[in-house]
N, C-alpha and C positions, 0 to 999 in steps of 0.2 A: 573478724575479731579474733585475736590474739590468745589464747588460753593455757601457753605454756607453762605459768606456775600458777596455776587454779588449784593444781595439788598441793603445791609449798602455803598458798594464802589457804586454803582449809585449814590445814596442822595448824595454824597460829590462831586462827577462827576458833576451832579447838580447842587449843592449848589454853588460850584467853580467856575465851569466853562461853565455852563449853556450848556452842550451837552455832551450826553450819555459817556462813558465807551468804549476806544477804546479796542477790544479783547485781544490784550497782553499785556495792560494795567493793564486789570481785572485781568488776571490769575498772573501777577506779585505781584498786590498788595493783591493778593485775601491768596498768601503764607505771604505775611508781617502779615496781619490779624491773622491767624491762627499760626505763632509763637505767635503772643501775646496774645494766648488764647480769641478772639475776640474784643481785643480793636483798636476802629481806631483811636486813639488819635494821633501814629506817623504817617501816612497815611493823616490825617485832617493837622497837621504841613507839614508834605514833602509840601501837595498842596497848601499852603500859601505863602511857599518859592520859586514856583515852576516858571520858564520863561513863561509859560503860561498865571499863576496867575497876574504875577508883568506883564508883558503885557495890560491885560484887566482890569487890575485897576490903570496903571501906570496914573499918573498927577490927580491922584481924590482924594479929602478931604476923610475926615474921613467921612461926612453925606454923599456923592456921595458914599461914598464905600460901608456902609449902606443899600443908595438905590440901588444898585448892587446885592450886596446880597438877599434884601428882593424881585426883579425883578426875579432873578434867580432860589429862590425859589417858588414866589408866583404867581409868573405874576405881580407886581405892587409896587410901589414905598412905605416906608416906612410910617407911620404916622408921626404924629409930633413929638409926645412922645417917641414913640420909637426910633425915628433917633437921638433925641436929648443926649437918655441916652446911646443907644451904640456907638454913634461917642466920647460923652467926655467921656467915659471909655474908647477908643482908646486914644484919646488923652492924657489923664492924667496914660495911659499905665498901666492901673487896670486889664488891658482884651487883650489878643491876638485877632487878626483875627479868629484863628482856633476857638475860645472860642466863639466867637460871631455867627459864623454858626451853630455852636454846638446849643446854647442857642435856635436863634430865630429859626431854623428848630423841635427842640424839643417842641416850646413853641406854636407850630401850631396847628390851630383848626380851626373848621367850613371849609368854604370855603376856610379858608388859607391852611387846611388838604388835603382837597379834592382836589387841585390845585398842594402841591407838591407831594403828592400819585402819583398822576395821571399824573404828568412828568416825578416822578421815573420810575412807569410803560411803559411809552411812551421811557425811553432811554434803559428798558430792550429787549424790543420788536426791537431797533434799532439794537444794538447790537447782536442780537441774528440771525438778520437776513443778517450779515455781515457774513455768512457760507462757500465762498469760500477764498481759499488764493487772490484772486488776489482783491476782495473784500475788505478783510483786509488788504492790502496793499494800496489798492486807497484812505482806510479812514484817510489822511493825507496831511499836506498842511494846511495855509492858507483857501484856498478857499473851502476845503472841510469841514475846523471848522465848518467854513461861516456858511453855510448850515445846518450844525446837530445842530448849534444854532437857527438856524430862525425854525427848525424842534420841540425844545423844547420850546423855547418860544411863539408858537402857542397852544401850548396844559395846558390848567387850568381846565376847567369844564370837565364833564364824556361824553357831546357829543363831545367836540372838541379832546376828547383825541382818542374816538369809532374813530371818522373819523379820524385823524393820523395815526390809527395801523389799517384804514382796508385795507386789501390785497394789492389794486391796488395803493394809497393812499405809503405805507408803503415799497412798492417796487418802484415803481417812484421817490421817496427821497433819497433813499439808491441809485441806478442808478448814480440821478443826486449829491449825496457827492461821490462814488466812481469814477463818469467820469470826478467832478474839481482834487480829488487827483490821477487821474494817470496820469505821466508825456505823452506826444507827441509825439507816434515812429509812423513813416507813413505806414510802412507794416501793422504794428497793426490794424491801424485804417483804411486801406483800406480792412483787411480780416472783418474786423469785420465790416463795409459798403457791404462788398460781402455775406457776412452770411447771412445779415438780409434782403439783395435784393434775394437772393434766400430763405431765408425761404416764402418770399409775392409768388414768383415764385410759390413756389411747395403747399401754401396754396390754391393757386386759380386751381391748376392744378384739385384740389381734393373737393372743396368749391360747385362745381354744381353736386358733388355725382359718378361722373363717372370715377374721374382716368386718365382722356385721356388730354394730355398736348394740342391739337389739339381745344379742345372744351374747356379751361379754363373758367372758370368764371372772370367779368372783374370786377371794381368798381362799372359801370352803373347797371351791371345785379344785383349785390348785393343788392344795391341800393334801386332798382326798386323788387327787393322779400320784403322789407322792407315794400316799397310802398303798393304793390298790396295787402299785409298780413293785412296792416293796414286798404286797404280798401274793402277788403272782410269783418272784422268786424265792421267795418263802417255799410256795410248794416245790417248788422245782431241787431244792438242796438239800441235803442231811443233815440236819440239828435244827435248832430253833435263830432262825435268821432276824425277821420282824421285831423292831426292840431292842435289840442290842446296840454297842457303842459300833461306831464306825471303825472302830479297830477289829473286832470280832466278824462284824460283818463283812469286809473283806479279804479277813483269814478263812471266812467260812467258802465264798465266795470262790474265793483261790482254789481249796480243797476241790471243791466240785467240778470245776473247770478240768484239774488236772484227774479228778476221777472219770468223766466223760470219755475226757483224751484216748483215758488207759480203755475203756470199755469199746470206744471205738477202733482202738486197735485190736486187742482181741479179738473183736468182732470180724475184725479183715481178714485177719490171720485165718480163723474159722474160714470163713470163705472163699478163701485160698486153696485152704486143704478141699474143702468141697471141690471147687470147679476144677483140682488136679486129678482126684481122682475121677470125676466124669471125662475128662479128656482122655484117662487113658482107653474106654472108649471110642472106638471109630465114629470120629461124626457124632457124636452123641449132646456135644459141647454146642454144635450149630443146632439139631435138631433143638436143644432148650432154648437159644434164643430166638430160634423161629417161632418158638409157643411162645415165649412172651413176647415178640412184636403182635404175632396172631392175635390174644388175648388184648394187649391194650387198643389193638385197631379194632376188636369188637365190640369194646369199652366204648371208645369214641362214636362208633357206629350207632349204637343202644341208646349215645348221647342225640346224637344228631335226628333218628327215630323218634325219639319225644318230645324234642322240640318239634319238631315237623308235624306230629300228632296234635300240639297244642296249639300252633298256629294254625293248621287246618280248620281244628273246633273254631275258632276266633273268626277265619273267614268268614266258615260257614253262618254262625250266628252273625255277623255282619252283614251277609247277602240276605237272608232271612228277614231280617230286621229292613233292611233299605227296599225288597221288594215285595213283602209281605207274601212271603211263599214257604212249604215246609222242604226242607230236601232230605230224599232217604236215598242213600249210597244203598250200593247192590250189594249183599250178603258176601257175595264172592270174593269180594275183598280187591276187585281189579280195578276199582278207583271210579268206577263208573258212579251215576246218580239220575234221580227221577226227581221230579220237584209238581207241587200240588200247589194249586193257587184259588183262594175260595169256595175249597169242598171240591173240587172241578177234577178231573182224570187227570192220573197220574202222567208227566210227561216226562220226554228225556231232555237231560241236563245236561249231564256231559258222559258223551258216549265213547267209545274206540272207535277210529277210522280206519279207513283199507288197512293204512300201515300196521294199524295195531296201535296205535297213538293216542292217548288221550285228545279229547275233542270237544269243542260246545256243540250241544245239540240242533237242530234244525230249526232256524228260526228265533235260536239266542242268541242275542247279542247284549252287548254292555250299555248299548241305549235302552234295550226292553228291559232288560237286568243288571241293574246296577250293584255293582261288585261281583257279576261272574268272572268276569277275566284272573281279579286275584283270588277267589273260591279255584277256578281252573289250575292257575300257578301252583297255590297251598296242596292242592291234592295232586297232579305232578311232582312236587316236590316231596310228598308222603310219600307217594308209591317207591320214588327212585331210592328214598331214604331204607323202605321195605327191603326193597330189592338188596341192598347195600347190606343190612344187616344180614339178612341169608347169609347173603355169598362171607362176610364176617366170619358167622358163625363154623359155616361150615371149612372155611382154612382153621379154625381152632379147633375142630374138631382132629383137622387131618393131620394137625401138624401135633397133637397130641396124643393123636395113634403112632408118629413116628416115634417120637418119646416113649410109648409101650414099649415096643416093638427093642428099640433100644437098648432101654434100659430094663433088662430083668431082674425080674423076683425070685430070690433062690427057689429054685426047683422047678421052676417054670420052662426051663427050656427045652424039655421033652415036647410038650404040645406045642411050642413053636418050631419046631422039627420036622413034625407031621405036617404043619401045615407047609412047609420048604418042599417035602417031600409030594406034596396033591399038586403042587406048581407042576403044570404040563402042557400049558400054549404057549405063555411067554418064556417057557426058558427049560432048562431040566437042572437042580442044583446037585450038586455031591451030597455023598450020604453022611446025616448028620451036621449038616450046614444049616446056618440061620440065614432065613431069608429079612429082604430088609420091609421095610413098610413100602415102599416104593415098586418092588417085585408082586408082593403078594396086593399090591390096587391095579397093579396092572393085571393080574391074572383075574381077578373082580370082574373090573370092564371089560375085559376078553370072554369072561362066561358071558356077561350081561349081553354081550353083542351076539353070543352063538344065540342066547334064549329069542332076541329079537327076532333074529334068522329061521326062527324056525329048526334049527340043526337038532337032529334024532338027540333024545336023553341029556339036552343041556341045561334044560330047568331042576334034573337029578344032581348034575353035577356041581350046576351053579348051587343048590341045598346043599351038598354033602361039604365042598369046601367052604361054604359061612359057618357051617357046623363047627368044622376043625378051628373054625379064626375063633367062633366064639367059645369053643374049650378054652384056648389056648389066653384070651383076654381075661376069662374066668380064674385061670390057676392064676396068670399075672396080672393080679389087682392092685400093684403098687410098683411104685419107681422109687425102689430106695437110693441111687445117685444123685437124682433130678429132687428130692426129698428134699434129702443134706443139701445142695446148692439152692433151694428157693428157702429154707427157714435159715441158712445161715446168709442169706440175701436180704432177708429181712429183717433179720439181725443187726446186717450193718443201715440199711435206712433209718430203722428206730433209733440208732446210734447217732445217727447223722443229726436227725430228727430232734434229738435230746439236746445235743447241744446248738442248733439252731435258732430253739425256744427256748434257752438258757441265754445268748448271743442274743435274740429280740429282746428279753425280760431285762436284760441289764440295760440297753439300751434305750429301751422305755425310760427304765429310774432314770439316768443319767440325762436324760431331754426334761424329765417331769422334775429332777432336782434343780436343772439349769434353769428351767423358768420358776420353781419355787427361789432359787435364789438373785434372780434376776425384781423378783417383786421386794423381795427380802433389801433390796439394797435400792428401790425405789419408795419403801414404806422409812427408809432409813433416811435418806433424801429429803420425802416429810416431815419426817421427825426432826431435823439438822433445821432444816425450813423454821420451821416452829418454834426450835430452841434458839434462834436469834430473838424472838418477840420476850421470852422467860428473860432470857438472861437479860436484857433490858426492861423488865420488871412490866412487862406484858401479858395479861392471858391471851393464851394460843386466840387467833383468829376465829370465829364463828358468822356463821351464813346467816342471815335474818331471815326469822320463818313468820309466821301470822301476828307473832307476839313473839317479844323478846325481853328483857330484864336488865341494867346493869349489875354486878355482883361489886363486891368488897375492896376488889383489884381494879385496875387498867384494864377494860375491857375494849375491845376490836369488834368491831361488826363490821359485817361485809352487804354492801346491800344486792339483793338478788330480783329476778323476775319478778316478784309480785309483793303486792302489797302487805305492809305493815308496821305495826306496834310497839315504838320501844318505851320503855318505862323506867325510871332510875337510871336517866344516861349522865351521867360526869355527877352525881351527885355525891358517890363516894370514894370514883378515881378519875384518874385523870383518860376518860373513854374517848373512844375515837368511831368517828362512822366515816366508813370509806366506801364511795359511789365510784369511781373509775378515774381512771384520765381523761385528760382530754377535754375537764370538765371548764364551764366559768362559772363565778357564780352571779344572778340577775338582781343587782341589788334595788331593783323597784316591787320585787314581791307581787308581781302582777302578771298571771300566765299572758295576758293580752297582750304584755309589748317588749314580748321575748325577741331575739334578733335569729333571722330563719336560716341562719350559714353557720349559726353556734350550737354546741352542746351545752345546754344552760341546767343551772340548779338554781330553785326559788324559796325561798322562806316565806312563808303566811305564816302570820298570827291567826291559832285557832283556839279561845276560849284561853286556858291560863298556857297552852300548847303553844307546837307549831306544827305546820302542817309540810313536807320538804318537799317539790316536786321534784323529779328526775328525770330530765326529758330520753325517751329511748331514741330520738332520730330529734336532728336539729332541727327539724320541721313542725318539730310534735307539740309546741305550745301554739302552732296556727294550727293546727289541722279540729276538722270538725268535731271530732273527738278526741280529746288531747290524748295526745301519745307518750306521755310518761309515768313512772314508777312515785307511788305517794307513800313517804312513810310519815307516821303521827308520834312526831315526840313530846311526851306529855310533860308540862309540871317545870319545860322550861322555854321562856319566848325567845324571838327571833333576837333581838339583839342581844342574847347569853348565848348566840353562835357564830363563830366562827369558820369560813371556809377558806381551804390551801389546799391548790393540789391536788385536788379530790377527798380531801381530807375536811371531815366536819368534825370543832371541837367545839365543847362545853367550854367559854368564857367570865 
């Protein structure tokens, strides 16, 4: 399809008749154009001529028509000058109408340019988004003109035109000209009230993330995520956040953002300075992050220890419980155990074999004992866990002695001197030299192994040099390089840290706004629903509960699962009961000789009443216990009702 002067037939759409280009409008005139090689000169005449045209300028002078025109194109009423010289070239018939749109939409500039651009655009955007048939059929009527004109005559300047065409803006107007031009059919408008009360339904089913219609989310709970998002960033910023206009709170928002930034750089900076200065230390850089691999691998270790500790207990009261026995692990802590079974001697459970290996005892098995195997696993797996954290521990101790040893404490280096100086198996150092942590464990293990040996005065020796290490760890009881590198290390995590959870809290609100406004425009939906029933002089639809009432108006009843009571139906409007589609109605009044392949509805005469059946399954006036829905309308009989469509009226 062709669209080449879709922008020339807007302007005159426009100019005319001040609201967009109806779509088979376009495409109609869009072929008149294109026979004449692009001129709109017959197209500019037709819309002159046109019931529309002579409508909206019918009883106005020639300066009112003027002002019409220059309104339609520009947003505002003519000059002086100018209304004066094309109303009397009207009048002294120098100039058609179509001449005169022609002229002053040509003769446009500045702001008067930028006002009809910028409506052309605003009716191509309307147009474009009338994309369903039923769409383009609603943009029609009166009432729907209405509308696509107050749509263009809002829009002049580039901001007022941005907020006309954006999204929500742009479908909200289209909505509200297709819902005045579609005529009034009741089933219509009650599916299309059930759509949008089940789409809120199945939003909320799914809104607190889990699916489960049981646990929905409700307005409060949404609400109240809005809330709590707002005020978790609340605490996180400087000033009062919660409460403010959205303008404030994104200035506040910003603020803090870029105070973070600054704090975490800072923080680096510091950090930097730290670990330069430790570098200029030999080695001193690797021994600190040898302590901290050390340390978080004894972390993990500690971790892994207690859980091992807690599934052991778990075993253990599990094999207890499945073989009715007590078991008491050996003080020593080697993993072994004895186990008692009705007062009866203590026996072994799981012992150490040759290897040294945990082991079931003689005579246990998982047929006699049911759940030793995984009681055996649980407590191998404790001990290795044991074992694990030791060895942990003691690399965090070692590798934190090199870090002493390192990094000295002013004035400390005298006694780490003396101890350089006691080195005399593994090495001899110059005088005045600092030995390293690695030198003086070595000299450690070299006494320890003369003491083993037996070698004359090495248990003196090996005393006299722990003596010296432990002056020498006593003067230096601090690492001020390794200091400044772990608090300005810690610096930059909290830094990190801050804005991480500043970075979560925003993003919380921004999910917890999206679905407050995702309900916001489903309850809007509803509402739109509903305001087709008003505006044709309907109250809103209501659910039938045990008992129900006509009121003063057009009242709507919906009929639901269970039985009941309506009282004052059409008595003082023109009421409606609606039982579904799909329906017939059984004009014998006799549940007996219902047809078993229809959905049937029955009228009984009850007393000055009538009694409605509504079968829930086309089977349900045979079946043993009728299977339909009874409502009791009182006060009017069966032949003062009318059925259509599922529709029951008061006749």
């Amino acid at each position: 399809m062709a669209t080449t002067y879709y922008n020339d037939l807007q302007k005159l759409y426009v100019a005319y008749f001040n609201r967009p280009a109806d779509p088979g409008g376009l495409v109609f005139w869009e072929g008149v154009v294109e026979k004449a090689n692009g001129n709109t000169a017959a197209v500019s005449a037709e819309f002159a001529k046109s019931p529309e045209y002579k409508d909206a300028f019918a009883g106005q002078t020639n300066e009112q028509i003027v002002d019409t025109i220059y309104k339609n194109i520009f947003g505002h009423t003519a000059d002086a000058t100018g209304r004066a010289f094309y109303a009397n070239a009207l009048t002294e018939k120098r100039i058609t109408v179509d001449l005169v749109v022609k002229d002053i939409a040509g003769g446009a500039q500045g702001t008067d340019l930028t006002a009809y651009n910028n409506k052309v655009k605003a009716a191509e955007a309307f147009t474009t988004a009338l994309d369903t048939d039923a769409e383009k059929a609603g943009y029609a009527g009166a009432e729907a003109l209405k509308l696509a004109k107050e749509f263009i005559a809002g829009v002049t300047t580039d901001a007022s035109y941005a907020a006309a065409v954006a999204p929500a803006n742009l479908n909200e107007v289209v909505a509200d000209v297709v819902h005045a031009g579609t005529p009034f059919v009741m089933t219509a408008a009650l599916a299309a009230l059930d759509t949008a009360i089940d789409a809120k339904t199945a939003f909320l089913v799914t809104a607190d993330g889990d699916n489960d219609a049981k646990t929905s989310a409700t307005e409060v709970s949404i609400a109240g995520k809005v809330t709590t998002a707002e005020t978790n960033i609340d605490a996180l910023i400087t000033g009062d956040y919660a409460g403010k206009s959205e303008g404030i709170k994104a200035a506040l928002l910003a603020d803090q953002v870029t105070a973070n930034t600054k704090a975490l750089g800072e923080a680096e900076k510091a950090y930097a300075t730290a670990v330069t200065a430790a570098d200029k230390v030999e080695g001193l850089s690797t021994l600190i992050a040898t302590r901290a691999a050390a340390v978080a691998a004894e972390k993990t270790a500690e971790t892994t220890q207690a859980q091992a500790g807690i599934a052991l207990t778990a075993a253990e009261s599990t094999f207890e419980l499945a073989s009715g026995t007590v078991v008491t692990f050996d003080v020593s802590g080697n993993g072994t155990a004895k186990y008692t079974k009705d007062g009866g001697a203590s026996t072994d459970l799981i012992v150490l074999d040759a290897k040294g290996n945990l082991a079931l005892g003689t005579g246990v098995t998982e047929t006699t004992f049911k759940g030793v195997t995984a009681l055996l696993n649980a407590t191998v797996a404790k001990e290795t866990a044991d074992a694990a954290e030791v060895a942990a521990h003691t690399a965090t101790v070692a590798a934190q002695f090199g870090v002493d040893v390192a990094d000295l404490k002013a004035g400390s280096s005298d006694e780490l001197i003396a101890v350089g100086q006691a080195i005399k198996l593994t090495g001899d150092l110059a005088d005045n030299a600092l030995p390293t942590a690695a030198q003086i464990t070595a000299e450690i293990t070299a006494l320890e192994a003369n003491v083993a040996a037996g070698t004359p005065d090495a248990a003196k020796a090996l005393s006299d040099f722990q003596g010296l290490v432990t002056a020498y760890t006593t003067a230096d009881d601090a690492n001020p390089l390794t200091a400044t590198v772990d608090t300005t290390k810690t610096a930059v995590e909290g830094a990190q840290k801050t804005i991480e959870t500043l970075t979560k809290a925003t993003a919380d609100l921004t999910a917890a706004q999206a679905t407050a406004t995702q309900l916001a425009g489903l309850n809007e939906a509803i509402k739109f629903a509903q305001g087709t029933f008003t505006a044709n002089e309907f109250n809103v639809p209501v659910t039938l509960g045990a008992a129900a009432a006509g009121t003063s108006g057009n009242d709507i009843f919906l009929a639901d699962a269970k039985a009941s009571t309506l009282v004052n139906f059409g008595v003082a409007g023109d009421d409606v009961l609606y039982v579904g589609s799909g329906y017939k109605l059984n004009t014998t009044g006799d549940l007996t000789k219902g047809v078993n392949t229809d959905l049937e509805v029955f009228f009984e005469k009850s007393g000055t009443g009538t009694k409605v059946y509504v079968e829930t399954t086309a089977f349900g006036s045979s079946a043993s216990v009728a299977e339909v829905l009874t409502i009791t309308i009182t006060g009017v009989a069966p032949e003062q009702l009318k059925f259509d469509n599922g529709i029951i009226t008061h006749v």
